[in-house]
Residue, then its C-alpha position, 0 to 999 in steps of 0.5 A: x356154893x353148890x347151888x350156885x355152881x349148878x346155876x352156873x352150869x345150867x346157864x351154860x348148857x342153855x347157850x349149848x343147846x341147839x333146838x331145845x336139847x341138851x346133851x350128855x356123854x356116858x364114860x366109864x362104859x367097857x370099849x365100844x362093841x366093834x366100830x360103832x360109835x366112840x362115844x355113848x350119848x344121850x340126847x334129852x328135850x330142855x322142855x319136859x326131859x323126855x328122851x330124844x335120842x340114845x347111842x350107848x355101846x359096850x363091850x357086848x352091846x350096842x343099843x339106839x332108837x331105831x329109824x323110822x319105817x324099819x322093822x328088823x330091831x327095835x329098842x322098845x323105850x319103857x319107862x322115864x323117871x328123873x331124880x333131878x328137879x332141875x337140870x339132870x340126865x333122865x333115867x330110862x328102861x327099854x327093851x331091846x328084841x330081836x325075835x329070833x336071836x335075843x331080847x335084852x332089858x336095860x336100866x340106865x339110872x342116874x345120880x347126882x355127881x360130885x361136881x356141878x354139872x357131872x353125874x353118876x350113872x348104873x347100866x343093867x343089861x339082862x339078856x335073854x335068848x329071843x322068843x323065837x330063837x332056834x338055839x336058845x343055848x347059843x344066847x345063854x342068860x346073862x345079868x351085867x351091870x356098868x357104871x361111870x359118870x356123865x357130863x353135859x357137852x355141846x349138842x351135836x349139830x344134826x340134832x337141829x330139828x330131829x323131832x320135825x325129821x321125823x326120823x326116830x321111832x322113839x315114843x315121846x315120853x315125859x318122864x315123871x319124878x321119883x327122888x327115890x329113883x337112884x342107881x340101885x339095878x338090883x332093887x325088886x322094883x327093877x325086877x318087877x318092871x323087868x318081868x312085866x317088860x318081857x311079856x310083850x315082844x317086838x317086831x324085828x327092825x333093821x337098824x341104821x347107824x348114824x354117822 
């Protein structure tokens, strides 16, 4: 019965698509940092579940790809997993650096959830002060983990031609598949990724918010 509810689901994601994407909404996060977004989101290609757009927002954060040409923040996509076979979020750690203020490191890894088209989600968020920050003190390291649950919607309307745009500069990554990737944000893996991760540094961006 679960397989075929699953069918179902992803036949209904497929006339949601718009261009190729599909589309899902993050809840569970703490309020959105400030008026940014009211929803986080996450924005894969059907083709190869590589990672088209990202806005999550909590309490302390807010992290998105930036635009293309700027060059004041950057959120630095690592590394893709899944643990789907079919249709199912795609896991991803990037790093978020700005050189005089901070650098953070993010995992956000998905599971299964309970009913067909839902799953579960883990965000770790270990914050650091940035290489060259004047006043490391003020950025004092942190280690903060969330969870919740996501669900496929409807894709938003402007993502319609988003790669042929041009406008994010977000590597096109295909992510490959580990069953064994599953929300664990404390695992020594994640760990070793982390300390790899903060060995290179980015060149700082100006992020615009979309609307």
């Amino acid at each position: 019965m679960k397989k075929i509810l699953a069918l179902a689901v992803g036949a209904l994601l497929s006339l949601n698509a718009t261009a190729g994407y599909i589309q899902y909404e993050l809840s569970g996060l703490p309020k959105a940092y400030g008026p940014v977004i009211s929803t986080s989101t996450l924005v894969i290609r059907d083709e190869d579940k590589s990672i088209a757009f990202f806005a999550i927002a909590t309490d302390r954060d807010y992290f998105r790809p930036a635009d293309t040409g700027e060059y004041y923040h950057k959120n630095s996509l690592l590394e893709t997993t899944t643990s789907f076979t079919g249709l199912g979020p795609t896991n991803m750690y990037f790093r978020d650096v700005m050189l005089e203020e901070h650098t953070k490191h993010v995992w956000l890894l998905f599971s299964e959830g309970a009913t067909a088209g839902t799953y579960n989600f883990t965000m770790r968020v270990v914050t650091d002060p940035g290489p060259q920050s004047p006043y490391p003190e003020l950025i004092p390291h942190s280690d903060v983990s969330y969870s919740g649950t996501a669900k496929a919607v409807p894709v938003y309307p402007w993502m319609a031609g988003l790669d042929a745009r041009g406008e994010l500069d977000i590597i096109r990554d295909i992510p490959y598949y580990d069953p064994t990737q599953v929300p664990e944000p404390t695992s020594l893996a994640l760990m070793a990724i982390g300390a790899l991760g903060a060995a290179g540094v980015a060149r700082r961006r100006k992020v615009n918010i979309p609307v």
